[in-house]
C-alpha positions as CSV (number, residue, x, y, z in Angstrom):
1,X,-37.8,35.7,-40.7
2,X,-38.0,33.5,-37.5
3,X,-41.2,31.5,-37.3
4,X,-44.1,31.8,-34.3
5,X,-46.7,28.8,-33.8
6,X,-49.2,30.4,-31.6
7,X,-51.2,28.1,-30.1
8,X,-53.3,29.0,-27.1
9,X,-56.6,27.8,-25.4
10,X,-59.6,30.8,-23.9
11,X,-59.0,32.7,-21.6
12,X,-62.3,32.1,-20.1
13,X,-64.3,35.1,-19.6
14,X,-61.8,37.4,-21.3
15,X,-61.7,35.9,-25.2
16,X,-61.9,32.8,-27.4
17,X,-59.2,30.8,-28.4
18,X,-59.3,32.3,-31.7
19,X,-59.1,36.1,-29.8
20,X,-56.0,35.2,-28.5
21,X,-54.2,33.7,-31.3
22,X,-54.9,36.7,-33.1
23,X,-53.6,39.3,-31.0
24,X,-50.7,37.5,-30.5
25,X,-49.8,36.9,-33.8
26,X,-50.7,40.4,-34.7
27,X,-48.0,41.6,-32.0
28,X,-45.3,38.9,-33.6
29,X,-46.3,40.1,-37.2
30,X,-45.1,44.0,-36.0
31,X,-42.2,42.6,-34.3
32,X,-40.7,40.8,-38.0
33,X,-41.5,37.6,-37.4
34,X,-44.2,35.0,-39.3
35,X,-47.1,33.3,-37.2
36,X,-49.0,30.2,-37.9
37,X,-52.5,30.8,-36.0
38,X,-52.9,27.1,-34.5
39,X,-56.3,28.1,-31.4
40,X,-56.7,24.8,-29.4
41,X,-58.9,23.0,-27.5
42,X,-58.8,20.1,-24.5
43,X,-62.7,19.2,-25.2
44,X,-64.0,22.7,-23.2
45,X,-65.4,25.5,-24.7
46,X,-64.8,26.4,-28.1
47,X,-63.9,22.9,-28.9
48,X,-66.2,23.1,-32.1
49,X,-64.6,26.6,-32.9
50,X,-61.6,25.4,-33.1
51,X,-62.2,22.6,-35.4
52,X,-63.8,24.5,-37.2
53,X,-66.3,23.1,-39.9
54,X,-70.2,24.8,-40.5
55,X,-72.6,25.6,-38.0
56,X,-76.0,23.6,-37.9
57,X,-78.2,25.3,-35.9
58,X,-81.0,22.9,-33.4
59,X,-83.4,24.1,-30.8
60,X,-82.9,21.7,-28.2
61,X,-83.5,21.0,-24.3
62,X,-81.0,23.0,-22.0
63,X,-79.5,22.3,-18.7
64,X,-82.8,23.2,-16.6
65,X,-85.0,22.1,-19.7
66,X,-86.2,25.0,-20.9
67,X,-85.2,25.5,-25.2
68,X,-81.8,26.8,-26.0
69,X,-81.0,28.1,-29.5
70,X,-77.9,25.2,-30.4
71,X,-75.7,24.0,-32.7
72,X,-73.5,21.3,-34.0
73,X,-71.3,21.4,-36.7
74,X,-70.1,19.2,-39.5
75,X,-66.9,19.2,-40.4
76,X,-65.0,18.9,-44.2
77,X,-63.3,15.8,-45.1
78,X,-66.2,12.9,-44.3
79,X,-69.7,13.0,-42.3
80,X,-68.1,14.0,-39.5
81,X,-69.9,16.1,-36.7
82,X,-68.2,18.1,-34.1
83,X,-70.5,18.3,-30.4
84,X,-70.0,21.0,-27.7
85,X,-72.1,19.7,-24.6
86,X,-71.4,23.3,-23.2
87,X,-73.5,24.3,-26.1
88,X,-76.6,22.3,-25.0
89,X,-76.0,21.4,-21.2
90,X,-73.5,24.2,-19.9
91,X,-73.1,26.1,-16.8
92,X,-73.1,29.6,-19.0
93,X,-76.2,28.8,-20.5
94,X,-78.0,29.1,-16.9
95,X,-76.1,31.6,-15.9
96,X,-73.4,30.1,-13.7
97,X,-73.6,27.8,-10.3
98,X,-76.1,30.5,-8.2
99,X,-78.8,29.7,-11.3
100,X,-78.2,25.9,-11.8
101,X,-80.1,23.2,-10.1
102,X,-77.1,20.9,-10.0
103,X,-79.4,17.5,-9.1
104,X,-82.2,18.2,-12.1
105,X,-79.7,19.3,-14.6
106,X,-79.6,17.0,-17.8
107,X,-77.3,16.5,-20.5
108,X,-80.8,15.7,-22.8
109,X,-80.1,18.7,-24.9
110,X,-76.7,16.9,-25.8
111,X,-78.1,13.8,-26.4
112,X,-80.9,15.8,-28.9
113,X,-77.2,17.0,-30.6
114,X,-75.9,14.2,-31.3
115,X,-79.3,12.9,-32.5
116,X,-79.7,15.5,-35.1
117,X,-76.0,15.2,-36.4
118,X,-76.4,11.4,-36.9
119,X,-79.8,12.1,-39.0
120,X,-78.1,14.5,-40.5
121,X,-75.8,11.4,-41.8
122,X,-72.6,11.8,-39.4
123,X,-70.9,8.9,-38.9
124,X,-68.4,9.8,-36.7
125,X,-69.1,12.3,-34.2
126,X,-66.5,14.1,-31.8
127,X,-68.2,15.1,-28.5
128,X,-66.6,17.7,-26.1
129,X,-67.2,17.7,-22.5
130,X,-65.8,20.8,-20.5
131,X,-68.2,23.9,-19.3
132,X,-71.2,21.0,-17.6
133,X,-73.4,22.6,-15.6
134,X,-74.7,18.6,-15.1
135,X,-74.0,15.7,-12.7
136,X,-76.8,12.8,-14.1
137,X,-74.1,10.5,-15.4
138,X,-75.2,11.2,-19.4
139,X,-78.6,9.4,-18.0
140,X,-80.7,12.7,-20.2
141,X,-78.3,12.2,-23.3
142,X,-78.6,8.4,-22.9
143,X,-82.6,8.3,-23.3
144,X,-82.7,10.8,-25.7
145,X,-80.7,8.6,-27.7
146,X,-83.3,5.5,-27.1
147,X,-83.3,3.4,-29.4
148,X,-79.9,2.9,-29.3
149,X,-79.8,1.3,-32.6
150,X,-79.5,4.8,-34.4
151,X,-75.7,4.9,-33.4
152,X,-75.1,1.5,-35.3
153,X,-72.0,2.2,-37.4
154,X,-71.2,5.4,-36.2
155,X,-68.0,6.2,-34.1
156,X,-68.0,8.1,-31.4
157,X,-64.8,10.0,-30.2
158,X,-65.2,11.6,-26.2
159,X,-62.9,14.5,-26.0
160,X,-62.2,14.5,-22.2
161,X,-60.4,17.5,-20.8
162,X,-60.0,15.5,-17.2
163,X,-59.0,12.1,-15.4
164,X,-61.4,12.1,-13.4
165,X,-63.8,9.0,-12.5
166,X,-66.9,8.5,-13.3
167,X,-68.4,8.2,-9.3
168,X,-65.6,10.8,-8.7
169,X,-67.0,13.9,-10.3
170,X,-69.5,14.6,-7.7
171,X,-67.2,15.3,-4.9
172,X,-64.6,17.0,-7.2
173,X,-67.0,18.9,-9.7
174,X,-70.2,19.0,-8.7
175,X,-70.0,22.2,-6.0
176,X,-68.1,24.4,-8.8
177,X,-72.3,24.0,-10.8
178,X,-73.7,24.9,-7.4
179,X,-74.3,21.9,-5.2
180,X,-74.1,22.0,-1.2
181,X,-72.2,18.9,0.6
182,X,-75.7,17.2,1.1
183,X,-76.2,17.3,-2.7
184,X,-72.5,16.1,-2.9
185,X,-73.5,13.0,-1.7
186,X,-76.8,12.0,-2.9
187,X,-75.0,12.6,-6.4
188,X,-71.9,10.3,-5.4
189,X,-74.6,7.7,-4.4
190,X,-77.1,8.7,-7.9
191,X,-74.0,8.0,-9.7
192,X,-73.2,4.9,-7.7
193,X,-76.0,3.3,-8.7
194,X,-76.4,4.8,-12.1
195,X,-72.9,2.7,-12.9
196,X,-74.2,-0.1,-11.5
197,X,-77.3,0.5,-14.2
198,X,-74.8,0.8,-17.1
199,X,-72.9,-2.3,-16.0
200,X,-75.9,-4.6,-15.9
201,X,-77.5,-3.5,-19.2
202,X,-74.3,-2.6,-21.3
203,X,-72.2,-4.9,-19.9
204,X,-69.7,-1.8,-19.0
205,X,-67.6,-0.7,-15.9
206,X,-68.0,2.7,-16.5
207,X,-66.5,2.9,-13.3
208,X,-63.3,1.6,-14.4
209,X,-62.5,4.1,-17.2
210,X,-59.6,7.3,-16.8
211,X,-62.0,10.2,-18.0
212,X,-65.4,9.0,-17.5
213,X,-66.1,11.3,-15.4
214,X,-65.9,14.0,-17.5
215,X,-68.3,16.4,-17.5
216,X,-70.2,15.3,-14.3
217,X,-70.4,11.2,-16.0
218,X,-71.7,12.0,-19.7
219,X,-68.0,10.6,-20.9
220,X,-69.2,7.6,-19.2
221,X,-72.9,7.2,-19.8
222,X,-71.5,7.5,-24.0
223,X,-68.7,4.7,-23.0
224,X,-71.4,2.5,-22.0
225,X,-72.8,3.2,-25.3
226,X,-69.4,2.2,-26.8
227,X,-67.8,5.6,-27.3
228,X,-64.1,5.8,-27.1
229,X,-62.9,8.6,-24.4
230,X,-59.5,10.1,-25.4
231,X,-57.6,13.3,-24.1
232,X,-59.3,16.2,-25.6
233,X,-56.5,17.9,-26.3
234,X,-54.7,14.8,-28.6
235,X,-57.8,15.0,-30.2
236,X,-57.7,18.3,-31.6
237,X,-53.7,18.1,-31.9
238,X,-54.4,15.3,-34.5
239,X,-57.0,17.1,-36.2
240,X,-55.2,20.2,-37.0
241,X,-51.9,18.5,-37.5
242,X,-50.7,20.5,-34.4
243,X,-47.5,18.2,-34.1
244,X,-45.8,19.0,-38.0
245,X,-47.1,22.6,-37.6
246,X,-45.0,23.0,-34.7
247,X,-41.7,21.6,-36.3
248,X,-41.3,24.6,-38.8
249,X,-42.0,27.1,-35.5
250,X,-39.0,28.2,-33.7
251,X,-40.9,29.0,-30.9
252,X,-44.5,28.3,-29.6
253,X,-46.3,30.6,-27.6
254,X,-49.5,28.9,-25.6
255,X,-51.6,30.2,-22.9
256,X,-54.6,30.4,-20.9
257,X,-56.7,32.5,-18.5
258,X,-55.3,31.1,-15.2
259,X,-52.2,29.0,-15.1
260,X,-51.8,26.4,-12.4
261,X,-51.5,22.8,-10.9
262,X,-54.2,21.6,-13.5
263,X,-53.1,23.3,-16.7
264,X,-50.9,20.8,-16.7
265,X,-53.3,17.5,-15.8
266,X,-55.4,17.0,-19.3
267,X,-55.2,20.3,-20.4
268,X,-54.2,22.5,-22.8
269,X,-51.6,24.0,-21.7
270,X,-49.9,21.1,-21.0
271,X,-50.3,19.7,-23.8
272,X,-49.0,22.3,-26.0
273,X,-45.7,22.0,-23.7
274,X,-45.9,17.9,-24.0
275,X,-46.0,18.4,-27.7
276,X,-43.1,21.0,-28.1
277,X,-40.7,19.0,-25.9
278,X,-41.4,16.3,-27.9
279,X,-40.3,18.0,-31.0
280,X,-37.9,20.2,-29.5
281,X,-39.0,23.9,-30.1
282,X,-39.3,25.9,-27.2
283,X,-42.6,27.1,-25.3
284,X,-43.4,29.8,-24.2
285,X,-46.6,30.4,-21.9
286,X,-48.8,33.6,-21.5
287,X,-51.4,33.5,-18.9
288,X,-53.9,35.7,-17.3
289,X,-52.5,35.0,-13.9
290,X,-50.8,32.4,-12.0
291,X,-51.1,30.2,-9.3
292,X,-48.1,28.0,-7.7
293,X,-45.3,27.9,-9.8
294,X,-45.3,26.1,-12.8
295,X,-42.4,24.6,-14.2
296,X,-42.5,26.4,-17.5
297,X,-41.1,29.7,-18.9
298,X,-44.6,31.9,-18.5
299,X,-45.6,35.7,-18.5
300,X,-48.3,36.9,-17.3
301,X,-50.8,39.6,-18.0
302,X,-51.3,40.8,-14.4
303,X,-47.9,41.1,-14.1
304,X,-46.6,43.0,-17.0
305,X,-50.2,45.2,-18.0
306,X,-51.5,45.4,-14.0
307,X,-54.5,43.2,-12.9
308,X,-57.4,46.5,-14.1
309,X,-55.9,46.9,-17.7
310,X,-55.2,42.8,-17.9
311,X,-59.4,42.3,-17.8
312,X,-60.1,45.6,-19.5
313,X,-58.3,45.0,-21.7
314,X,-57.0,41.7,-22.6
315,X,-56.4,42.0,-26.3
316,X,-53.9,44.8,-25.6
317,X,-52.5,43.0,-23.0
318,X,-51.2,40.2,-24.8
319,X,-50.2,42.3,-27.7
320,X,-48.2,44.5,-24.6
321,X,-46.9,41.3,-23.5
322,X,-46.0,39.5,-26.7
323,X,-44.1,42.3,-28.1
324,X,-42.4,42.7,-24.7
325,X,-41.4,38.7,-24.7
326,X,-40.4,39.1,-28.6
327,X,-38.1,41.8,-28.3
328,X,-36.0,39.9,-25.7
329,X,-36.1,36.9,-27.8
């Protein structure tokens, strides 16, 4: 029987990772072929999902500071915790930009997180960034983690699912959480001088660092504290063995909600494609929609099911589509 590696990200709004693997390996299953469910993450939602690991609940600060029911989760094979910021500090959890107060939102309820995992006894903890509803630089995480001297010994692994900056995620993130221009720019110049802050006392250009900017400057504020910021999507390729996965497949199937420019800057899209290059089995990609053209083979929901049955129903969808793509194969 010919071999699927189904490997997909969200498809935000629609269904998890996991949502999607499923209901296209169910469609491959019917069509005679084997499928290895392999979900992914870059570092956005679902990133402790997909790692999987058991679920520790915390009551802890959100976005707005008002208590959110949380969780962390550790993870089999050392004391290792898995961190969602999204889970603590997200833009869902006040209800999208037209709720969030994009200047007072803190990342302390991520900092209270990674507290409770490292009393817990993690000592290594793998923080994701994507889904911020926040721009304060990890300042809130930062001082919840006072004193510093807690995080002796334990590593801390970023799992960025950008490139941007740290000043640089104002101007390029800040209006998708709700800020106006004028807020723009008095969180360019907080952050400004927030780096300046993290330079004198850590000893750190925060600055200087490809991903620090990552969800709105918490991957920097945890650099200054000596975390290591790494491609999300590496990160959780390493950690499920992605890479010898793929080399039984004989094809891959990946997708996302909306393919476009950025799938392929960070994400995981593009990394799935990256990968499968690499090892030479083709890719296939199954989207939502599109935008642009992307330089990959791709199908798309809107396309095959129409755009009213694609969001009514996307499980049925991909199923529609994967058996469609399968039967050509």
């Amino acid at each position: 029987m010919p071999h699927l590696l189904v490997a997909p990200d969200k498809f935000r709004g629609s269904a998890t990772a996991a949502q999607v693997a499923d209901a296209i390996a169910t469609a491959a299953v019917a069509a005679g072929w084997t499928a290895d469910r392999a979900p992914v993450s870059d570092g956005g939602e679902g990133f402790c999902s997909v790692l999987g690991g058991r679920p520790r609940a915390v009551k802890v600060r959100g976005p707005l500071g008002d208590p959110v029911e949380s969780a962390w989760y550790e993870l089999e094979g050392g004391p290792v915790a898995a961190i969602e910021m999204a889970l603590a500090s997200g833009l869902d959890i006040v209800g999208g930009p037209g709720n969030n107060d994009p200047v007072r939102a803190s990342t302390a309820g991520t900092g209270e997180l990674m507290a409770a995992a490292v009393k817990a006894g993690a000592r290594r903890l793998l923080v994701g960034m994507g889904g911020s509803a926040t721009t304060d630089g990890g300042l809130g995480a930062l001082e919840t983690l006072e004193p510093h001297s807690r995080l002796a010994g334990v590593r801390i692994d970023v799992a960025c699912d950008v490139t941007t900056r740290f000043v640089g995620a104002a101007a390029i993130f800040s209006p998708q959480k709700g800020a106006t221009p004028a807020q723009v720019e008095l969180l360019t110049r907080r952050l400004e001088r927030l780096a300046q802050v993290y330079l004198d006392r850590f000893g750190v250009d925060v600055t200087d660092l490809e991903g620090s900017g990552a969800a709105g400057g918490l991957a920097g504020g945890l650099a200054a504290l000596g975390a290591q910021l790494v491609r999300g999507f590496d990160l959780v390729a390493d950690h499920i063995d992605l890479a010898s996965r793929m080399e039984r497949a004989d094809l891959v199937i990946t997708g996302e909600g909306l393919l476009d420019d950025q799938s392929f800057a960070g994400k995981t899209v593009g990394g799935v494609v990256e990968l499968a290059a690499e090892v030479g089995v083709p890719v296939v990609v199954l989207a939502g929609d599109v935008e642009g053209d992307p330089p990959v083979d791709y199908h798309t929901l809107v396309g095959a099911a129409g755009e009213e049955a694609a969001w009514a129903d996307p499980i049925g969808s991909l199923r529609q589509v994967t058996a469609a793509l399968l039967a050509r194969t």
